[in-house]
BARO-262312 format. One record per residue (C-alpha): residue in one letter; z negated, x, y. Coordinates in steps of 0.001 Angstrom, whole numbers, padded with zeros to 6 digits, always signed. Layout:
// residues N
AZXY;...
// end
This chain:
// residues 69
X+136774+132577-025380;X+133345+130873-025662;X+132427+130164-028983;X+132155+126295-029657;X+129216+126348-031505;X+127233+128384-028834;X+128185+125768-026614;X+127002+123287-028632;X+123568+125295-029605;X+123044+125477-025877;X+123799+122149-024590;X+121153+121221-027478;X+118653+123319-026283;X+118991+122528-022536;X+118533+118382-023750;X+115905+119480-025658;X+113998+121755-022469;X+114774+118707-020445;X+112894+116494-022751;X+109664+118680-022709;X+110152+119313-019103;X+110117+115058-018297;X+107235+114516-020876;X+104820+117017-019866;X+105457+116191-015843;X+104696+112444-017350;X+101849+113485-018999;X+099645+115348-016257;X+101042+112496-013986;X+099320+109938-016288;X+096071+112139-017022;X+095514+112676-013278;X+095785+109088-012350;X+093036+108128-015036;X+090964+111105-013931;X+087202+109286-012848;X+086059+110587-009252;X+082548+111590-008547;X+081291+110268-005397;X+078622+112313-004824;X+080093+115601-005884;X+083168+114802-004065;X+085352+115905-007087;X+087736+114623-009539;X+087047+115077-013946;X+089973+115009-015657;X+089424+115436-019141;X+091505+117331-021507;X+093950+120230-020946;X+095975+119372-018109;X+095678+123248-016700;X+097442+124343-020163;X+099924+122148-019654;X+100719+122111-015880;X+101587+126508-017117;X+103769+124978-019420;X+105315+122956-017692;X+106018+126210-014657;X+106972+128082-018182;X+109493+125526-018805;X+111218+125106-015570;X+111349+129001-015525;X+113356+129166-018642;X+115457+126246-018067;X+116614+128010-014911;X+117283+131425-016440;X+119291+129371-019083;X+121314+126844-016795;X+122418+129898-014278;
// end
């Protein structure tokens, strides 16, 4: 018999992961659309630490699947 509060614990958790998962994809979403473009260097600057958190967002979706299955 599963223990209720387990259940509980986990359900939490998973809401929770989901949570992080949605705001961090919203995040780098937002960042990359204000990114400015250079013309002549035919690149794009996006300032701040959207690499750290593009790895935390894989880390996330990794976990949430080990969890969930």
């Amino acid at each position: 018999m599963i223990d209720i509060k387990y259940y509980f614990r986990k359900r939490r958790h998973v809401h929770y992961m989901t949570k992080m998962i949605c705001d961090l994809h919203n995040e780098i979403v937002t960042m990359s659309m204000t990114g400015e473009y250079c013309y002549n260097k035919n690149r794009t600057v996006i300032h701040g630490n959207l690499e750290n958190k593009a790895k935390l967002l894989k880390k996330y979706n990794k976990r949430l699947t080990l969890i969930l299955y």
